[in-house]
VMD Tcl script that draws the C-alpha trace (Angstrom):
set ca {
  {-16.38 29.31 33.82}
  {-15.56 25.59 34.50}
  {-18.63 23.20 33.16}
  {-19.44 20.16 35.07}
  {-17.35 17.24 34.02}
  {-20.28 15.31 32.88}
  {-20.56 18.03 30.13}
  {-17.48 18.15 28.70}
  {-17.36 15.65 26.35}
  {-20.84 16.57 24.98}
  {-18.93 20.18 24.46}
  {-15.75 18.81 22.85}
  {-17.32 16.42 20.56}
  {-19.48 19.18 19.85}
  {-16.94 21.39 18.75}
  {-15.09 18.80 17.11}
  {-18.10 18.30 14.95}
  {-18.20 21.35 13.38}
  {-15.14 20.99 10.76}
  {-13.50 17.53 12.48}
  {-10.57 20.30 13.44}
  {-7.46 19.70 15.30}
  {-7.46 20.09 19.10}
  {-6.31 23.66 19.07}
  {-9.60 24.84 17.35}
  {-11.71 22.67 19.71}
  {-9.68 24.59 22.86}
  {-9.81 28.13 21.19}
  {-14.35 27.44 19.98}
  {-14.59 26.37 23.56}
  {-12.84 29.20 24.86}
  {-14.53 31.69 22.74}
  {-17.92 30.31 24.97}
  {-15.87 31.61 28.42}
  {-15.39 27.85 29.27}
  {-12.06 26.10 30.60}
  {-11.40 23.29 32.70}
  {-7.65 21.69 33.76}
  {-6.09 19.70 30.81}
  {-8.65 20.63 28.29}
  {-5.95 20.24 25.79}
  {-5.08 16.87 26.83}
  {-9.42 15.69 26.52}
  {-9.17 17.57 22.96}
  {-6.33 15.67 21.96}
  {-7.68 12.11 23.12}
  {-10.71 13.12 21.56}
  {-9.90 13.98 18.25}
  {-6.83 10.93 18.37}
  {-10.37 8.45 18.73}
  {-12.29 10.14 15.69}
  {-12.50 7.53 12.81}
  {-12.75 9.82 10.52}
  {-9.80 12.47 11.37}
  {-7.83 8.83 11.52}
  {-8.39 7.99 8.16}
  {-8.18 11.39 6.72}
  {-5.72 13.63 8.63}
  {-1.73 13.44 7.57}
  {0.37 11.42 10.02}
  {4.34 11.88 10.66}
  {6.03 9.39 8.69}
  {8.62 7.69 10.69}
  {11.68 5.60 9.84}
  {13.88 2.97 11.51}
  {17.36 3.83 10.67}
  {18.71 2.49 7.30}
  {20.42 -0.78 7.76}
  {23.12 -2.22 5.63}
  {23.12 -6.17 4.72}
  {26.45 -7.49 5.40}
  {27.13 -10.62 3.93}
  {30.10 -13.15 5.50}
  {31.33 -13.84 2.24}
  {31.55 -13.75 -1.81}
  {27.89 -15.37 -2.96}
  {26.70 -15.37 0.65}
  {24.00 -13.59 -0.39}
  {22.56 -12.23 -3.20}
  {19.79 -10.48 -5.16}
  {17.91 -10.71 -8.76}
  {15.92 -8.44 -10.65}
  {14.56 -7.99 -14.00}
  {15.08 -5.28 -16.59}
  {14.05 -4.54 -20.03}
  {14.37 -1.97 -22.45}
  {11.40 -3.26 -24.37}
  {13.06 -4.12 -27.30}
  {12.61 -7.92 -28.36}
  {15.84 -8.84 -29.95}
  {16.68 -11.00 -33.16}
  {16.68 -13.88 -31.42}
  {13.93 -13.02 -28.74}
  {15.18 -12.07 -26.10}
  {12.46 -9.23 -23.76}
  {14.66 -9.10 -20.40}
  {17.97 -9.20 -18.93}
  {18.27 -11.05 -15.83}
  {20.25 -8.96 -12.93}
  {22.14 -10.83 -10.57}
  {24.05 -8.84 -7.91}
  {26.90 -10.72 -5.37}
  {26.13 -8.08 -2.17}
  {29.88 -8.71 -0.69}
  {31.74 -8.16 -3.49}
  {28.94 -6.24 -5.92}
  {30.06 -9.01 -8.73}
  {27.43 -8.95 -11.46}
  {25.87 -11.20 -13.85}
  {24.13 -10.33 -17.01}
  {21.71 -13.00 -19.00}
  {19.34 -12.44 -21.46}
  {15.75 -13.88 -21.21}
  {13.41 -14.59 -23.89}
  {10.51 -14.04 -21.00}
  {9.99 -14.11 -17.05}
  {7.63 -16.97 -17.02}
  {9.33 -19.10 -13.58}
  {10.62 -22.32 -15.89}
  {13.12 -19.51 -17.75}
  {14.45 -17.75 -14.73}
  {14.51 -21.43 -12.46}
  {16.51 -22.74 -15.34}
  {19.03 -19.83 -15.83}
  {19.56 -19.24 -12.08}
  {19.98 -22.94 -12.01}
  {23.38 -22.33 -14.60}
  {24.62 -19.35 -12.41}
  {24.41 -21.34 -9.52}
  {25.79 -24.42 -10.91}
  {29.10 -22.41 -12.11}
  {29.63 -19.86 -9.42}
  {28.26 -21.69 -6.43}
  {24.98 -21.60 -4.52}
  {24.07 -18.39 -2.72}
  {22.66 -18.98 1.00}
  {20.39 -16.16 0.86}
  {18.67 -14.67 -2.46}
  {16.58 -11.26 -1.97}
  {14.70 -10.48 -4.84}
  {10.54 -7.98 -4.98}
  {7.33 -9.52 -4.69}
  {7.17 -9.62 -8.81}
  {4.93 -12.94 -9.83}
  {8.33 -14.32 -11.97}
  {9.68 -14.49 -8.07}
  {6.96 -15.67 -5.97}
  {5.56 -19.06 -7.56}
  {5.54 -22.59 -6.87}
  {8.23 -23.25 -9.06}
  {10.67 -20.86 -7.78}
  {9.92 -21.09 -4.30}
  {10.14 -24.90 -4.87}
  {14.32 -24.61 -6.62}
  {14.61 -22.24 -3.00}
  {13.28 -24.92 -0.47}
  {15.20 -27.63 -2.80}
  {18.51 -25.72 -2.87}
  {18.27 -24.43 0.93}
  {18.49 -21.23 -0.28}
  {16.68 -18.17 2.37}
  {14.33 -16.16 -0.11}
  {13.88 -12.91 1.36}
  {11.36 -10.55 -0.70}
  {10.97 -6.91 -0.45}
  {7.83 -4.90 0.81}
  {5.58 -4.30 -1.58}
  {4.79 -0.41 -1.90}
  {8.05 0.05 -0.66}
  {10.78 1.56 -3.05}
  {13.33 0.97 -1.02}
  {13.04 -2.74 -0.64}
  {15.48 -3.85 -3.24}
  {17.53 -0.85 -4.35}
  {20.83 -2.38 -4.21}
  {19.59 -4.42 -7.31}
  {17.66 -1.68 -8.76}
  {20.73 0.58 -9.09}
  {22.68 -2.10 -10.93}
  {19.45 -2.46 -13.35}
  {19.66 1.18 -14.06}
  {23.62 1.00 -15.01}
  {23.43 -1.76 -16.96}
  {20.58 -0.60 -19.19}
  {22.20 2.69 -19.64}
  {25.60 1.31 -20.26}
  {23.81 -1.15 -22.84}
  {21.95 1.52 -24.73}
  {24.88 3.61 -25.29}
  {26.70 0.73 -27.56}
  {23.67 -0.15 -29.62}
  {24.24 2.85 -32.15}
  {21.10 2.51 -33.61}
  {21.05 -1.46 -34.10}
  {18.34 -1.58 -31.25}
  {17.42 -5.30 -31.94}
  {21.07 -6.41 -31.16}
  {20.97 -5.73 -27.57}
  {21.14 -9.24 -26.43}
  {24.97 -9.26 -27.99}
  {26.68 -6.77 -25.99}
  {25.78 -8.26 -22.51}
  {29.09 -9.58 -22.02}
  {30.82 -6.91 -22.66}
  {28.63 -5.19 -20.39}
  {28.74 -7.74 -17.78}
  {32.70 -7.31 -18.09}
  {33.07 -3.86 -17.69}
  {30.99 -3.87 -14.59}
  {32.85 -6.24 -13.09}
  {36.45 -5.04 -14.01}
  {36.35 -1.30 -13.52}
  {36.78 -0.93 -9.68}
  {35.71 2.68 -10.28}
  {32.11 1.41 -10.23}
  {32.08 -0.80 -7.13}
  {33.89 1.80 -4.95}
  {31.44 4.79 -6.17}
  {28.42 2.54 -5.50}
  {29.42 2.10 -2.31}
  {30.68 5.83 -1.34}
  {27.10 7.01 -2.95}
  {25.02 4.11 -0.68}
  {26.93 5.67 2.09}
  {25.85 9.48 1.44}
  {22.33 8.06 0.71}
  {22.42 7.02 4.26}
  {23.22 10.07 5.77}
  {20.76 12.19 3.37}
  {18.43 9.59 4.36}
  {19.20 9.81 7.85}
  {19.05 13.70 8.10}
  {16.05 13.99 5.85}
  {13.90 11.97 7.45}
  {12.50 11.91 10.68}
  {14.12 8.14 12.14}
  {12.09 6.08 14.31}
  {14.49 4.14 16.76}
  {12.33 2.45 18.85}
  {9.83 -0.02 17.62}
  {5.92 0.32 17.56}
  {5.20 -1.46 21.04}
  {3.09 -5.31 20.18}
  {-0.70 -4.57 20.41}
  {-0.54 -1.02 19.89}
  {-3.05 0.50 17.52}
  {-2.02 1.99 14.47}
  {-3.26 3.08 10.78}
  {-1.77 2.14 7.92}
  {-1.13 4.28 4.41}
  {-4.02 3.68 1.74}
  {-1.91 2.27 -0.97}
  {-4.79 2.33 -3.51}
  {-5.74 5.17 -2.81}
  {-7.09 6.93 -6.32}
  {-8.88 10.36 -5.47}
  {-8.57 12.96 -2.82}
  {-11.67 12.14 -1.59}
  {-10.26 8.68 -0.71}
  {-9.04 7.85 3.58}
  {-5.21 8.66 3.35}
  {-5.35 5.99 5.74}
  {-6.67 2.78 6.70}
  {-7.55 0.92 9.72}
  {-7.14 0.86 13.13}
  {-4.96 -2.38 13.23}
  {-2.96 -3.99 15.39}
  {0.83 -4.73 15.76}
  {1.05 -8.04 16.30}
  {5.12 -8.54 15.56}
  {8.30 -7.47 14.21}
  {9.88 -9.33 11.00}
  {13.15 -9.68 11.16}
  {13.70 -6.87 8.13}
  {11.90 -4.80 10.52}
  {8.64 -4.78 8.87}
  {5.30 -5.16 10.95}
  {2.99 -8.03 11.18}
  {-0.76 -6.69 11.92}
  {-3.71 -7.96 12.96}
  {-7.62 -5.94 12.12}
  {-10.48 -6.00 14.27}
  {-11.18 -9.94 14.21}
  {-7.53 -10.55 15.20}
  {-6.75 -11.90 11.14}
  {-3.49 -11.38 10.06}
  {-2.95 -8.71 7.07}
  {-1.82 -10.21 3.64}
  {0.88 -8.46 3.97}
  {3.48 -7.05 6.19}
  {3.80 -3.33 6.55}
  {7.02 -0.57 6.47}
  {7.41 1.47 9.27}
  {7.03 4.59 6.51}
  {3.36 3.22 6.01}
  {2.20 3.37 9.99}
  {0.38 6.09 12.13}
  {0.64 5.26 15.68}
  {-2.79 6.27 17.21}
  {-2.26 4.30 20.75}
  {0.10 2.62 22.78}
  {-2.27 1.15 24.90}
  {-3.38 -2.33 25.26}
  {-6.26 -2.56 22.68}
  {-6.64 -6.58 22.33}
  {-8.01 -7.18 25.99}
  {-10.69 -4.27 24.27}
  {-11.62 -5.72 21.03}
  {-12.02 -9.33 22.38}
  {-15.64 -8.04 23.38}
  {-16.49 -6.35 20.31}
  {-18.08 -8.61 18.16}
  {-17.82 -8.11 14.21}
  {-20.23 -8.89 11.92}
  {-19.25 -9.28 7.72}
  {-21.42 -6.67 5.48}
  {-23.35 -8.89 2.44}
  {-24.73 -5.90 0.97}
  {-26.68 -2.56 1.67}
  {-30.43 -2.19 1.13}
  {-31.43 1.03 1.19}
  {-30.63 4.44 3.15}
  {-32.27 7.14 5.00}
  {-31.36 10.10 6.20}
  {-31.89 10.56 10.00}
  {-32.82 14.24 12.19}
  {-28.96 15.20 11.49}
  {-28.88 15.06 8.21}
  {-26.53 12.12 8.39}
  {-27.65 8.75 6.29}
  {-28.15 5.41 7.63}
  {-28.19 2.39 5.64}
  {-29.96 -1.18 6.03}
  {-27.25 -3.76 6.11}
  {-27.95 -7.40 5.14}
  {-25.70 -9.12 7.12}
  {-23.69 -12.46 5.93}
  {-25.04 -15.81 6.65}
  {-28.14 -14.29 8.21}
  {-31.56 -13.93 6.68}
  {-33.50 -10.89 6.01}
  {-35.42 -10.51 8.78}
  {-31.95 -9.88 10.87}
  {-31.44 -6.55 8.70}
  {-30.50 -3.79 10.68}
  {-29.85 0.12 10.16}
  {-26.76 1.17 10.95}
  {-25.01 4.68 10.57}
  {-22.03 4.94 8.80}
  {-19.60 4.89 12.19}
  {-20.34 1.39 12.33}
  {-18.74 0.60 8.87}
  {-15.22 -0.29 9.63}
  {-14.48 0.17 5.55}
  {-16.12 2.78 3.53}
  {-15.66 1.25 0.04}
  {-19.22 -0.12 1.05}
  {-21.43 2.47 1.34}
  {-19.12 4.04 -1.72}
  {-20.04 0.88 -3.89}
  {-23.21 1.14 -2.85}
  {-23.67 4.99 -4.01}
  {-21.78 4.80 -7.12}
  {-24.77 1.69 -8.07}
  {-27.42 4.00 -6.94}
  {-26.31 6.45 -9.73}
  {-25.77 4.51 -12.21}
  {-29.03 3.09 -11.43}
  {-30.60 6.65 -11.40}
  {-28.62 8.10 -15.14}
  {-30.31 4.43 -16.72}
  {-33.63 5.55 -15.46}
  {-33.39 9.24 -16.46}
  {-32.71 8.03 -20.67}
  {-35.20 5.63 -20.28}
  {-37.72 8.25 -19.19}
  {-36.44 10.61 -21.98}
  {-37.28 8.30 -24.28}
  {-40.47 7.79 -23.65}
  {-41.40 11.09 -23.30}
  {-40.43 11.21 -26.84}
  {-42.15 8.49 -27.91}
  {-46.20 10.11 -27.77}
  {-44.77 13.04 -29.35}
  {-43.85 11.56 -32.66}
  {-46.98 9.36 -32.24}
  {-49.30 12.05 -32.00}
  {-47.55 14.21 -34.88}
  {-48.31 10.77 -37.27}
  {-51.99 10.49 -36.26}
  {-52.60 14.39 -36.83}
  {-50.61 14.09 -40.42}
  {-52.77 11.15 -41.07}
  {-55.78 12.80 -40.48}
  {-55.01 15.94 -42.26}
  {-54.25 13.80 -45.31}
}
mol new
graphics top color blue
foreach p $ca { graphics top sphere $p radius 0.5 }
foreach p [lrange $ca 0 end-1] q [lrange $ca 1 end] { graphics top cylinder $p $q radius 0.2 }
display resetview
């Protein structure tokens, strides 16, 4: 039996409802009621594709661009730092080596740093640069030692392009990362038990790195068979995610299962030119931070900022109280910022474009509730001694 198309989003969302399934148990609870209409599939689909929470909560396909190589013009045309450490302080306290990678010719310096505040790594980059010439491009992660005023100022001074890695992203920096890991294990294997000596054998290190071919060649055959791995492994995204298409992003903090694996919707504003995404949320504000394709859900390619520019938004100052409603489901009186109390409102939780709200506000409830449980089982103890004192008074 076909229902009347005015019903059939009652009956979808109804079925949806019961376990926020996929679309083929909506089709196969609707057809087990002897209904059916044309594209049903397609209406379960869009339906459960809209659902904030199956958006937040259901696993996405992780997609890829295809790995691309950097491919510098020439030796010290570009190259990238990182820090290691083996957290040993040496005799004459020294915490980190400084890794400095030439990405043309995989040339390496070594230096040893007594810490990574930005004066000791601005003033030993400074040397390197001074003797082997200044770089034109320096990629290095988002650590702190890399992204202060004082670094960022000896870039802008030098003309040097500072390119940082994704943060979240492991493979932002690998190149660098590698050459961490061989130096560290090449170092421990000549300390022999002298531990606090490691400082001394960074030349040699630094040396043998550079003069055995062997290395450079094997690091580059390996970065090559990463590729294809990488390449066959994973599924590769060729074409970009189109500009103001809505998409979720991967909860980076996220800390418990019960936590969204995802969060959003945003919107892609633009393309960096490492092929990372600029996004936008709900009030059109930039994110902090730019996004790998590895970290996006695409939920729509349609046109969703001629939508949103009617929706107004309002910032959360705190929750009230709740109540639960005829479905069983809470709603919760919102205090809204810069407005007084008399504009409080209840809202249901759909209207909550974050949860760590209502969460915050649950996890205070409780702790409000365990304070109140002691300090009524104290004073239930209380009369009882009282009472035992007055009757062994009287008895005496």
């Amino acid at each position: 039996m076909t229902p009347p198309e005015e019903e059939r989003h009652n009956l979808l969302l109804k079925a949806h409802l019961l376990g926020h399934f996929g679309a083929d148990a909506i089709v196969k609870t609707i057809h087990n009621d002897n209904l059916h209409w044309i594209n049903i599939k397609k209406d379960a689909l869009q339906l459960v594709s809209n659902c904030p929470e199956c958006q937040q909560f259901n696993i996405g396909k992780h997609g890829y661009h295809p790995p691309r190589s950097i491919l510098p013009d020439g030796p010290f045309d570009h190259v990238c730092i990182d820090l290691g450490t083996l957290n040993v302080t040496s005799t004459e306290g020294h915490n980190f080596i400084l890794v400095l990678v030439d990405l043309f010719t995989r040339f390496t310096i070594l230096r040893p740093l007594m810490d990574k505040t930005a004066v000791s790594i601005a003033n030993e980059l400074r040397d390197i640069f001074c003797t082997f010439g200044w770089p034109k491009k320096l990629s290095s992660d988002n650590g702190t030692e890399f992204t202060n005023e004082i670094f960022n100022s000896l870039m802008e001074t030098c003309g040097i392009d500072h390119r940082l890695s994704l943060p979240y992203n492991p493979l932002g920096n690998s190149t660098n990362e590698s050459f961490v890991g061989i130096a560290k294990r090449a170092l421990v294997k000549r300390l022999q038990g002298k531990k606090d000596e490691w400082n001394l054998f960074l030349p040699s290190i630094q040396y043998a790195m550079n003069l055995i071919p062997a290395i450079r060649n094997r690091i580059m055959t390996t970065q090559r068979i990463d590729n294809e791995y990488f390449t066959k492994k994973h599924r590769i995204v060729h074409q970009q995610f189109p500009t103001n298409s809505e998409v979720m992003i991967k909860n980076v903090n996220r800390n418990s299962k019960t936590d969204p694996r995802y969060e959003g919707p945003f919107v892609v504003h633009g393309v960096t030119k490492n092929g990372s995404y600029i996004l936008t949320d709900k009030t059109g504000a930039l994110l902090s931070r730019d996004v790998p394709t590895s970290h996006i859900k695409l939920i729509s390619t349609d046109n969703v900022v001629n939508n949103r520019a009617d929706q107004q938004q309002y910032d959360v100052q705190a929750i009230i109280q709740h109540k639960r409603n005829n479905t069983s489901n809470y709603k919760y009186l919102v205090r809204w910022k810069g407005y007084p109390p008399e504009y409080d409102t209840w809202e249901p939780a759909s209207s909550f474009d974050d949860m760590s709200m209502i969460e915050q506000y649950w996890a205070r409830r409780n702790v409000n509730n365990n304070i109140g449980k002691r300090k009524r089982s104290s004073h239930t103890n209380l009369p009882t001694k009282t009472n035992n004192l007055n009757k062994r008074s009287k008895t005496k």
